[in-house]
C-alpha positions in Angstrom: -68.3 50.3 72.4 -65.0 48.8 71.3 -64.5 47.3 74.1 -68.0 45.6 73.9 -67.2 44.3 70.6 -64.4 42.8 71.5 -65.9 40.3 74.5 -69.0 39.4 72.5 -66.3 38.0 69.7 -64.7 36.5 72.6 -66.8 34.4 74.2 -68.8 34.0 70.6 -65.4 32.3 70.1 -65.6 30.5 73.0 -69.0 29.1 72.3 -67.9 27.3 69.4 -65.1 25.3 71.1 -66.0 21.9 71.5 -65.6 20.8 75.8 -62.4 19.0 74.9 -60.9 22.2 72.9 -62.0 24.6 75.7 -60.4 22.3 77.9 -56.9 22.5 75.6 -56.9 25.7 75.3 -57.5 26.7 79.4 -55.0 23.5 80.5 -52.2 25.7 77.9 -53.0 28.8 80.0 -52.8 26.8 82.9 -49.2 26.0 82.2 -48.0 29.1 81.0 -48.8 30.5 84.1 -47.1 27.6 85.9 -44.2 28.1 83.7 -43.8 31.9 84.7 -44.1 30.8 88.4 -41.7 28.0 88.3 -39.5 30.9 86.4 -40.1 33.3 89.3 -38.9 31.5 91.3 -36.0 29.7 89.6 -35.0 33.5 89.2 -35.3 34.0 92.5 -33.1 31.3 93.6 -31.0 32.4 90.7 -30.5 35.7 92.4 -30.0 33.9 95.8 -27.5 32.1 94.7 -25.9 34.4 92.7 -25.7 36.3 96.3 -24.1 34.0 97.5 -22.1 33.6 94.8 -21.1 37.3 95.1 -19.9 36.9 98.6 -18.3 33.8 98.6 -16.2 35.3 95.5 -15.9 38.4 97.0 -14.1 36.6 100.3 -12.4 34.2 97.9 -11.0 38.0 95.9 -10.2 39.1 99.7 -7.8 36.5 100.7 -6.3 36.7 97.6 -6.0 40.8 97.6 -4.7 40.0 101.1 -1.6 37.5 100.3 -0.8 40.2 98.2 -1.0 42.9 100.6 1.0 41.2 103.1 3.9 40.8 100.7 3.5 44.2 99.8 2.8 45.7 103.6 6.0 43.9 104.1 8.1 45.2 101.7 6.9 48.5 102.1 7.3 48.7 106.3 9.6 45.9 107.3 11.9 46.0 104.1 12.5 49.8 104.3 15.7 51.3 104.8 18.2 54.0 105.5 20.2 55.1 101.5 23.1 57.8 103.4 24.4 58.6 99.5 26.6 61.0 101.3 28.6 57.5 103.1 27.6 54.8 100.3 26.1 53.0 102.9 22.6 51.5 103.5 21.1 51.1 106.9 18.2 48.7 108.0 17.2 47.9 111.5 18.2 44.0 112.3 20.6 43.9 109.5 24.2 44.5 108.7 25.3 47.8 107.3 25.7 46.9 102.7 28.5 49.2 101.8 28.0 50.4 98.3 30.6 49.8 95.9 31.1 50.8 92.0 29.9 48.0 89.4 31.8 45.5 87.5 32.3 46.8 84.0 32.8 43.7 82.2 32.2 40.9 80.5 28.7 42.0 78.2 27.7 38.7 78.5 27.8 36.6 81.7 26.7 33.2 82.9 26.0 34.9 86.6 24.9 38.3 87.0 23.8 39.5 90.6 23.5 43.0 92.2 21.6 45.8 94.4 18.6 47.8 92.9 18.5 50.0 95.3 15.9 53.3 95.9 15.9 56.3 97.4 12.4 57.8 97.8 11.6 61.6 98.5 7.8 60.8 99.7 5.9 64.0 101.3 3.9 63.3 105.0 2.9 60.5 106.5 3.4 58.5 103.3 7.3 59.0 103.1 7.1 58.8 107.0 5.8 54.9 107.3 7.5 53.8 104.2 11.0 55.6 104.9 13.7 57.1 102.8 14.1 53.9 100.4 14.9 50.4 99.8 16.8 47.8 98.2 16.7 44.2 96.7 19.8 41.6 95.6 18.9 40.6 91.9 20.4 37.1 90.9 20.5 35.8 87.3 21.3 32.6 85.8 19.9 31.1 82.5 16.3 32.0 82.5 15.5 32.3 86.0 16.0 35.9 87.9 15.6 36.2 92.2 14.5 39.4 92.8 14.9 39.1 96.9 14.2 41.4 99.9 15.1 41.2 103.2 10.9 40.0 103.7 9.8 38.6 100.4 11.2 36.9 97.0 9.9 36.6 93.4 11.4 33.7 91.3 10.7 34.2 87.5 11.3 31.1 85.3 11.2 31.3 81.7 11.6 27.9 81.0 8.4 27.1 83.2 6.7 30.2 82.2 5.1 31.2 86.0 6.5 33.0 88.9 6.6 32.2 92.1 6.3 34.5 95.1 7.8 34.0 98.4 7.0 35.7 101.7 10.4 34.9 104.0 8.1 36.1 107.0 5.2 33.6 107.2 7.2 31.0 105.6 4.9 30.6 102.3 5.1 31.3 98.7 2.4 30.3 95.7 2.9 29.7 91.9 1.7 31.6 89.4 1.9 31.1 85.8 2.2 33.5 83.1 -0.7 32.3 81.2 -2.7 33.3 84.0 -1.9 36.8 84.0 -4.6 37.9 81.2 -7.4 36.3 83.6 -6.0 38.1 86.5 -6.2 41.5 85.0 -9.9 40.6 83.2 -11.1 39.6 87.1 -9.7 42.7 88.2 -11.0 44.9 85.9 -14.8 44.1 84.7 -15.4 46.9 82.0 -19.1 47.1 82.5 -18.9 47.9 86.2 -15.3 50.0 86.6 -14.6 46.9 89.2 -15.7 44.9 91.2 -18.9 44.7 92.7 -19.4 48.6 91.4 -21.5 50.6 89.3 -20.3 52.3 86.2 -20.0 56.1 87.7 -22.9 58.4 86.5 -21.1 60.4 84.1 -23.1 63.7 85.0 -21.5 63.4 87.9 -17.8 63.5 86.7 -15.5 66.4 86.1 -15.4 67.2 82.7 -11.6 66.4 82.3 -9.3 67.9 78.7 -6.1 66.2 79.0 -2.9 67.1 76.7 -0.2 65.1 76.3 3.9 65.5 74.9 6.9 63.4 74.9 10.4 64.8 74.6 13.6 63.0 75.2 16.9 65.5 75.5 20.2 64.6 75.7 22.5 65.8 78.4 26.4 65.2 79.2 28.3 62.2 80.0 30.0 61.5 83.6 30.4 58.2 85.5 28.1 56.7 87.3 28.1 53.7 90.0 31.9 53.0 88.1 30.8 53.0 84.4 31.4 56.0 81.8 27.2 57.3 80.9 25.6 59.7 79.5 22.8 61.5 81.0 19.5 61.7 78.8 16.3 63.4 80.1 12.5 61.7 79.4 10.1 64.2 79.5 6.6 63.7 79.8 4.2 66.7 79.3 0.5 66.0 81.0 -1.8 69.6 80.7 -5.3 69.3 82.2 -8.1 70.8 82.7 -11.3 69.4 85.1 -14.2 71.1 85.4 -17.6 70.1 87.4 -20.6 71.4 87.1 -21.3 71.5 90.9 -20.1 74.2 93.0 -18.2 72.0 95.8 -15.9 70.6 93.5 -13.6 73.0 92.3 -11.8 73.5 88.7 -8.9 72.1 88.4 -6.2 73.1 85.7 -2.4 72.8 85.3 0.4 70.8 83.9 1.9 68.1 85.5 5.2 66.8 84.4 7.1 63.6 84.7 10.9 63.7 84.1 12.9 60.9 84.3 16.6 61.5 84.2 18.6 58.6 83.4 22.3 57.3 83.3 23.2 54.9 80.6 26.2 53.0 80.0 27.8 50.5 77.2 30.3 49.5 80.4 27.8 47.3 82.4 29.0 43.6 83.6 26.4 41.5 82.0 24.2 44.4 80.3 23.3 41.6 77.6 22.1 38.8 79.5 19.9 41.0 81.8 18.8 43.3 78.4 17.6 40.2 76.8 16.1 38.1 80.0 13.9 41.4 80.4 13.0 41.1 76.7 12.5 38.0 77.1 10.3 38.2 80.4 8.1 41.1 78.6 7.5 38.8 75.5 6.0 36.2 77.7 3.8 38.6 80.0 2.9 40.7 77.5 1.3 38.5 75.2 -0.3 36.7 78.2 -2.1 40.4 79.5 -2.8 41.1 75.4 -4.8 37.6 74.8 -6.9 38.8 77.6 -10.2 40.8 77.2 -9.5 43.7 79.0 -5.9 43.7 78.1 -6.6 43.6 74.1 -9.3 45.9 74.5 -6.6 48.6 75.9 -4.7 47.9 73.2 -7.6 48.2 70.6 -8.5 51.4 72.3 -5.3 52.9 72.4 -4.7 51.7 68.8 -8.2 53.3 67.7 -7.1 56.8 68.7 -4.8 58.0 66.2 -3.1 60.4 68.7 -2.2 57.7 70.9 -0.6 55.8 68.3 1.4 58.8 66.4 2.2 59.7 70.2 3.5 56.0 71.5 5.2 55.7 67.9 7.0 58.7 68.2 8.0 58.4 71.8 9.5 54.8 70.8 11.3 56.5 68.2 13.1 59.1 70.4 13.6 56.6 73.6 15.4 54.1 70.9 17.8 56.9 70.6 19.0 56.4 74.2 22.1 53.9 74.3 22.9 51.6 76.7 22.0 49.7 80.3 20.1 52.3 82.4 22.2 52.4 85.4 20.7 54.9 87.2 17.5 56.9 86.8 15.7 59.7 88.8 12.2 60.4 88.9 10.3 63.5 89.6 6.8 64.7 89.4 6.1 68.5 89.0 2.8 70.8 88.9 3.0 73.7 86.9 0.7 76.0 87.1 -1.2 77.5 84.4 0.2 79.7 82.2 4.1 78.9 83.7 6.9 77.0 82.2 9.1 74.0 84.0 12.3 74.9 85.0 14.0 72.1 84.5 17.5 73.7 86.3 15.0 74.3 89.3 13.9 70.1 89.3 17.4 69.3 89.2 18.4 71.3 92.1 16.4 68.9 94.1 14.3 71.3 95.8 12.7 69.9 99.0 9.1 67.9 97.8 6.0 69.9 99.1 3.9 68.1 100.6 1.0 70.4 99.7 1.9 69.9 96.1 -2.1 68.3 95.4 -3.6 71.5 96.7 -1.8 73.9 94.1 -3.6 72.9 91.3 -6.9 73.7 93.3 -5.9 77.0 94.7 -3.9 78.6 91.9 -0.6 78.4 92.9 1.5 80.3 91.3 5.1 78.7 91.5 5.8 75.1 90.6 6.5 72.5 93.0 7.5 69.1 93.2 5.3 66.5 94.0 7.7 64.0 94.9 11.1 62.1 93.5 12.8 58.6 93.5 15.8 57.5 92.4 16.8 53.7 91.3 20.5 52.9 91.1 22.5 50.0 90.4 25.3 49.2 92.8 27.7 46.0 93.6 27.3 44.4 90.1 29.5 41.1 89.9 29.5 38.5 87.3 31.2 36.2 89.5 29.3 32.5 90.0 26.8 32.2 93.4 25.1 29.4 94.8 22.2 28.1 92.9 20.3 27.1 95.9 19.5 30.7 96.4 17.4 30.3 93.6 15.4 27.6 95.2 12.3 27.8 97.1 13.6 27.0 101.1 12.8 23.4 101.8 10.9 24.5 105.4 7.8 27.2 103.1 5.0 25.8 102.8 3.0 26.4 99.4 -0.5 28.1 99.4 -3.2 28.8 96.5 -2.2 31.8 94.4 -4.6 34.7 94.4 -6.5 33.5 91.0 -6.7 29.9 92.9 -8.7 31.2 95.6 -11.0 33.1 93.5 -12.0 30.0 91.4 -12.1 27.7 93.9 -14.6 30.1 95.9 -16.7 30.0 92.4 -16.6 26.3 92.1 -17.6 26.5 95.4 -20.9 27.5 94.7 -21.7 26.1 91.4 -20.0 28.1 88.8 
């Protein structure tokens, strides 16, 4: 009956339009419906393009992931090499023998400053297998520019242009990028409402629920010398005690403590300590406000901030590292499972007990002894302060210079309209 009443007042309604107001009122309908079609399909092509879009960025976000791979792949394969501590000598296939030699210990301050990082990895399986036993690069400093170089690829960073520039001695190309640009990199890599690119935000029903503890502790140790300078040793301790449960039967509980320890050489007796201390000061001053004026990168930071664990925890591990003196002149990583209900043996870690490389697995099966999950160590050797060549600091006349990786991103997005 209701619904009766309501179509009589309709078209009683209707009745007492006039021919031209009928006509209005019809010719509006008219176009609202025209309206939602030409929307239709406006969204349509939206969605089309945005498609396209898509994949056009998503091939512009390729190449660029790849120019970064192939530097990477490159270092990692090609620039690989042979550390024999035992002889102070590094090997590498299609290269002269670098003896290792003890660093300069003075002046503080120098005009030049060049040297070997070098590393020695302890990588379990097929891992520690294609990458090798470690690696080295020849640092050059002058003024505000640093070469970090390796037998396959180069980064130039320039504090008084503010950018970088990375250089791939194989292909014969390098690209530019500039500090500023650092804050958009990391927002385009990192898209908050989708965990990444092109994903979906991970159904959290799905995810292990995961209880994570953490602890800082710095100790002191003794003093010897290292690389030719007097230091004193100083352990970093990180405590990290998890627990992960699922709710699904596949995925097993998984509960532990992992810890990373860092121990570390310092010395007062470093050739040119200063001017490297304060052009990596420097250099993190520059990048680090760069990634912080970015979205992602101040939303970390608000995050972390926010939680007032985090900040007691960062504060007080600043507190305890600024205790530790000196030029880090050698440091040694490793990473250790615990299991539950254990302690670390810290004498055990530092008898470098061979890595396992079925480390992973312990925390899933209930392993009851700790292992090692694997070490590095990062040393400086053959420090002078005596003057170099500038050109080394050049880009080579015959490289040819390509789009950087944020380039090809944007130019594949103004490719297609946006």
């Amino acid at each position: 009956m209701r619904l009766v009443k309501i179509a009589a007042l309709l078209a009683f309604a209707i009745t007492l339009m006039t021919p031209m107001q009928a006509d209005a009122q019809f010719g509006k309908v008219r176009d609202r419906m025209k309206d939602r079609a030409k929307e239709r399909l406006a969204k349509r092509a939206e969605d089309e393009a945005g498609k396209r879009l898509d994949r056009a960025v998503d091939r512009g976000f390729d190449k660029a992931v790849e120019s970064v791979d192939n530097m990477v792949a490159a270092a990692l394969s090609k620039g690989s090499a042979d550390v024999d501590l035992d002889n102070n000598v590094i090997r590498q296939e299609g290269h002269d023998d670098i003896q290792l030699t003890d660093n300069e210990t003075s002046p503080a301050s120098a005009e030049f400053v060049q040297y070997l990082q070098v590393t020695k990895l302890d990588l379990p399986g097929a891992l520690g297998k294609f990458i090798g036993n470690g690696s080295y690069e020849r640092i050059y400093l002058h003024g505000n520019q640093q070469l970090t170089r390796s037998s396959t690829s180069g980064t130039l960073l320039d504090l008084d242009k503010e950018h970088m520039v990375a250089m791939n001695y194989e292909d014969g190309t390098y690209f530019v990028q500039p500090f500023a640009d650092l804050g958009e990199m990391l927002d385009m890599a990192v898209d908050p409402t989708t965990m990444g690119r092109g994903g979906q935000m991970p159904d959290k029903a799905d995810q292990p629920d995961v209880d994570v503890e953490f602890d800082f502790e710095v100790k002191k140790g003794t003093s010897g010398t290292k690389r030719g300078s007097r230091a004193d040793q100083s352990f970093i301790i990180v405590k990290t005690k998890f627990e992960a449960e699922s709710e699904d039967e596949e995925t097993p509980t998984m509960k532990g403590t992992v810890y990373s320890i860092t121990e570390t050489w310092t010395t007062t007796q470093l050739a040119g300590m200063q001017s490297m201390t304060d052009f990596g000061l420097r250099t993190a001053e520059l990048m680090g406000a760069a990634l912080g004026a970015s979205e992602t990168g101040g939303g970390l930071q608000t995050a972390m901030l926010s939680d007032p664990r985090i900040g007691a925890a960062m504060e007080e591990a600043s507190r305890k590292m600024s205790e530790i003196e000196g030029y880090p002149v050698q440091s040694e990583m490793f990473v250790v499972l615990v299991p539950e209900g254990k302690e670390l043996d810290l004498d055990r870690v530092l008898a470098k007990e061979p890595v396992n490389p079925n480390a992973a697995a312990g925390a899933e099966t209930g392993s009851e002894d700790q292992v090692t999950m694997f070490s590095s160590m990062t040393f400086v050797s053959n420090l002078s302060t005596e003057p170099f060549d500038l050109d080394v600091m050049n880009v080579p006349a015959d490289m040819e210079q390509t789009k950087s990786p944020l380039e090809m991103i944007k130019e594949a997005q103004s490719g297609n309209g946006r």
